[in-house]
C-alpha positions as CSV (number, residue, x, y, z in Angstrom):
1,X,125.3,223.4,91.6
2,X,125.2,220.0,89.9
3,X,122.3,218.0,90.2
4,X,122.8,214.7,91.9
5,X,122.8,211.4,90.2
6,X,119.3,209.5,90.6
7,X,120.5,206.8,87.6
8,X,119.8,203.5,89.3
9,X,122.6,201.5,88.7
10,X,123.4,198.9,87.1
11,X,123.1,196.2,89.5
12,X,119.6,197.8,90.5
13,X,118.6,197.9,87.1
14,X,118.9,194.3,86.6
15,X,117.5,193.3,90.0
16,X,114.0,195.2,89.3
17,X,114.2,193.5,86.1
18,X,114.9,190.1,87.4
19,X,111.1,191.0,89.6
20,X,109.3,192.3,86.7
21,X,106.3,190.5,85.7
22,X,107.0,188.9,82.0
23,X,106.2,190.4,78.6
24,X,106.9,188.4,76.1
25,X,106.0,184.6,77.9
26,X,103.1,183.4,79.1
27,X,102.3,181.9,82.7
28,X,102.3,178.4,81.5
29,X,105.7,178.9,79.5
30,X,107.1,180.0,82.5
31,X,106.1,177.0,85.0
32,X,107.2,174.7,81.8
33,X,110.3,175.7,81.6
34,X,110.6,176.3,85.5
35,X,109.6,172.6,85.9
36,X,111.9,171.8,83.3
37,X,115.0,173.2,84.8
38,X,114.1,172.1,87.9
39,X,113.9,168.7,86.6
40,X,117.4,168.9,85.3
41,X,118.8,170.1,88.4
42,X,117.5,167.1,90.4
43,X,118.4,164.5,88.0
44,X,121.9,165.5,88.6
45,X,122.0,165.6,92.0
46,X,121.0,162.5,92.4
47,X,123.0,161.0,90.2
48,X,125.9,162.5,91.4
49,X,124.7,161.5,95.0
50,X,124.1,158.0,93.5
51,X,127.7,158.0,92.2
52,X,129.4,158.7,95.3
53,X,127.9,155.4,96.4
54,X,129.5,153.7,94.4
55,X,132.2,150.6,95.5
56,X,134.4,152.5,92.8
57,X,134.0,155.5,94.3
58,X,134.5,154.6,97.8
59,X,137.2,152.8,96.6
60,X,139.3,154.7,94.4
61,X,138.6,158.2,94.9
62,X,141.3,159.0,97.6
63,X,144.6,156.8,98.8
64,X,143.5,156.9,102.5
65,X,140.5,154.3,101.6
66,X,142.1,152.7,98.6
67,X,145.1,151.3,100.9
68,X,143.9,151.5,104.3
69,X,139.8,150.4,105.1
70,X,139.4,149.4,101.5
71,X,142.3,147.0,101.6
72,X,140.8,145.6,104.6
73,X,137.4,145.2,103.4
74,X,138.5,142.6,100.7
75,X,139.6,140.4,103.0
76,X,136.0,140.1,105.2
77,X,133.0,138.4,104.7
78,X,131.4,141.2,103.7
79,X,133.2,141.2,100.2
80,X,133.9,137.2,99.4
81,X,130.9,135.1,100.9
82,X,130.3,131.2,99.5
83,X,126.1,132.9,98.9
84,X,127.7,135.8,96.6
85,X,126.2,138.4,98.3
86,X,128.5,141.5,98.5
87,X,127.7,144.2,100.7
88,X,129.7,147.6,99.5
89,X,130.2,150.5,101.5
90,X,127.3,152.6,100.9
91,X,125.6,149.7,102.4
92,X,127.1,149.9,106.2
93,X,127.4,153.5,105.7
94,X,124.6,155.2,104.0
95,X,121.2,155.3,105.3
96,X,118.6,154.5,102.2
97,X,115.8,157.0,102.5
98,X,116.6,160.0,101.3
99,X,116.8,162.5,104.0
100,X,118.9,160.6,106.1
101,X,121.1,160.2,102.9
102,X,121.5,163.7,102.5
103,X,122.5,164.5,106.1
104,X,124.7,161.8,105.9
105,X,126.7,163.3,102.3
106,X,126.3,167.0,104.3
107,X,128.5,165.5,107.1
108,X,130.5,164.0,104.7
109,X,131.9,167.2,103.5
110,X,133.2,168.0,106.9
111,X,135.2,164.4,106.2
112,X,137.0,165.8,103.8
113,X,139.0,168.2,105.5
114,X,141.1,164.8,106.8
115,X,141.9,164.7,103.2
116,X,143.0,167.6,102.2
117,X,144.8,168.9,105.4
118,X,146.6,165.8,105.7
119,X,145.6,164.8,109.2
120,X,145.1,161.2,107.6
121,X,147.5,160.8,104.3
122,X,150.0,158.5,105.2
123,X,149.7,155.1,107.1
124,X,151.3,155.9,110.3
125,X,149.1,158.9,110.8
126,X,145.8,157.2,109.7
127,X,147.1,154.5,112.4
128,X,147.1,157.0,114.9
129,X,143.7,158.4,114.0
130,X,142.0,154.8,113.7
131,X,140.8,154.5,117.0
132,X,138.7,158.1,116.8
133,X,137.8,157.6,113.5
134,X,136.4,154.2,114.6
135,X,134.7,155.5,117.9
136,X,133.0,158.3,115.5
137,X,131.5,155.6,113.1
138,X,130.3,153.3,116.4
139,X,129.1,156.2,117.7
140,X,127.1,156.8,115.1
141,X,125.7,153.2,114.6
142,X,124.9,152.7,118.1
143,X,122.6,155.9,118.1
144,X,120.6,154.6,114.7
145,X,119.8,151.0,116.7
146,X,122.7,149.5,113.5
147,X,119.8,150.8,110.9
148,X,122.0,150.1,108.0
149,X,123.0,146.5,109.6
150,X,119.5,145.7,109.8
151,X,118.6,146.3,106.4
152,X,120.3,143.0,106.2
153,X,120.4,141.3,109.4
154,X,117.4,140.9,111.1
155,X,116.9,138.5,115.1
156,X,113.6,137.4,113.5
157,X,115.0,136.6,110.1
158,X,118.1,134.9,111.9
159,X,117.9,130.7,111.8
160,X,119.6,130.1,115.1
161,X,119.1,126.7,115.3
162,X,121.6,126.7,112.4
163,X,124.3,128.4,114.5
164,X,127.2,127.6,116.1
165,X,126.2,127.4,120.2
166,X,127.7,130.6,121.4
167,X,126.5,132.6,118.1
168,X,123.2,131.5,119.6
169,X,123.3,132.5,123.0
170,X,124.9,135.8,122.5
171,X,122.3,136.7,119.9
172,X,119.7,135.6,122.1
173,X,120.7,137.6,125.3
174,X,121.5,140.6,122.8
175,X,117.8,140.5,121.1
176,X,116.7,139.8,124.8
177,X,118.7,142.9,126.6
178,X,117.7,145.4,123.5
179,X,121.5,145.5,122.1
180,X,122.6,146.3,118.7
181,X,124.7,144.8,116.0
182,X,128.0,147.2,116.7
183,X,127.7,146.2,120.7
184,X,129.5,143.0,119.4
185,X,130.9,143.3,115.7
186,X,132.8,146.1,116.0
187,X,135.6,144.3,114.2
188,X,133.4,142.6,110.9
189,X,134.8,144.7,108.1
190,X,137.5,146.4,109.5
191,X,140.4,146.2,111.5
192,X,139.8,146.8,115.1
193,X,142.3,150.3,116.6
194,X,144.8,149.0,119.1
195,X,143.8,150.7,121.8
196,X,140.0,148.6,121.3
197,X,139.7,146.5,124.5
198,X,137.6,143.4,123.7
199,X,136.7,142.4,127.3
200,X,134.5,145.7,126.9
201,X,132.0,144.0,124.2
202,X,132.6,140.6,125.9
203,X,130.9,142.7,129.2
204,X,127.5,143.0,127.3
205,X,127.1,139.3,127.7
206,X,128.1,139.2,131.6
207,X,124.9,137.6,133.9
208,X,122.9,140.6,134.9
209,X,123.5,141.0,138.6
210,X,120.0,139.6,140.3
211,X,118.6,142.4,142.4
212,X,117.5,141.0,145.6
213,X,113.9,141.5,146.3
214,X,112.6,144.6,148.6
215,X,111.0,144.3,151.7
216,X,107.0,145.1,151.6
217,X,106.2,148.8,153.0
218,X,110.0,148.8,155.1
219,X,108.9,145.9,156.7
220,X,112.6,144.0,157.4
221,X,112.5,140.5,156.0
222,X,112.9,138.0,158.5
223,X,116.0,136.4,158.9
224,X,116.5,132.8,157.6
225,X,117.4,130.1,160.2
226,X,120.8,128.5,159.7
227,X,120.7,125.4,157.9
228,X,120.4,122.5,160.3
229,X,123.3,120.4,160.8
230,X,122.2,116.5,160.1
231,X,121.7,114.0,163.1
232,X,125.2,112.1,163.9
233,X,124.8,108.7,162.8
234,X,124.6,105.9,165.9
């Protein structure tokens, strides 16, 4: 009877010697090297993850940006100002610190499918998408309080004596009523789906209803007399 086989195999063989403790290098050699490495690896993910940052990038990378929200962008404030200052798209739509970064480039992945499934590639269909793939990026602002608009734009920063009279008062009653920056500018860099209603943003600014005030421990409040009706004149 032939005795059975106990020959690790290959792949075992080189998994216990992937665990055994070195020979030939030293501790130190090994944290060196492992530090090393490691130092390689980062440096190019973050300069890949800087890269994709990029206005060239965001820009040039696939057609659905190039000639739909980049094409757009050039046109806005945002890109020719008379102070110079550009803001690029990483700007509106990256968070700075570096978690939130890297949650926001995981999601972006997901983005991509739009690209290469088509759902997006020509402009009729990216026409027809514009108002969800607007309503994702509001929705998405709203929930960070505008974080990346208030790396620039700031109510205590803003000279509002210097604005024009309804600039003022809507940014008054929005720094007054806790609103954010895409309550109102939904439209700033891009163009606005056709389905948007603008009456809805225009709401936000609508007198608050005055509440009248409660009666003291259910205790009715007395009725007011009708006005009196002035004396006739002899």
């Amino acid at each position: 009877m032939a005795e059975p086989d106990v020959t690790p195999s290959r792949w075992r063989r080189a998994w216990r010697a992937l665990w055994r403790p070195a020979v030939r290098w030293s501790a130190a050699s090994l944290v060196i090297v492992g530090f090393a490495v490691g130092l390689i690896l980062w440096g190019g993910f973050t300069t890949a993850l800087e890269m994709t940052n990029t206005l060239a990038f965001c820009a040039q990378t696939c057609h659905e940006m190039t000639d739909n929200v980049y094409a757009e962008y050039k046109e806005t404030i945002h890109y020719t100002n008379r102070v110079g200052v550009r803001a690029i798209c990483s700007d509106c739509h990256v968070p700075r610190d570096y978690v939130h970064k890297v949650l926001r480039k995981v999601k972006a992945t997901g983005e991509l499918w739009g690209h290469f499934s088509g759902k997006i590639n020509t402009k009729e269909k990216f026409e027809a998408h514009r108002m969800e793939l607007a309503q994702n990026e509001w929705r998405t602002m709203k929930a960070t309080d505008s974080r990346e608009c208030r790396n620039c734009h700031t109510f205590e920063a803003m000279a509002k004596t210097k604005q024009r009279p309804r600039a003022q008062k809507n940014h008054a009653t929005a720094d007054a009523r806790g609103k954010t920056c895409i309550d109102c500018h939904k439209g700033i860099a891009h163009l606005l789906p056709a389905e948007y209603d603008e009456a809805v943003d225009e709401a936000n600014f609508a007198p608050e209803p005055t509440a009248p005030k409660a009666a003291a421990s259910g205790t009715p409040a007395p009725a007011q007399a009708p006005p009196q009706q002035a004396a006739p004149k002899n």
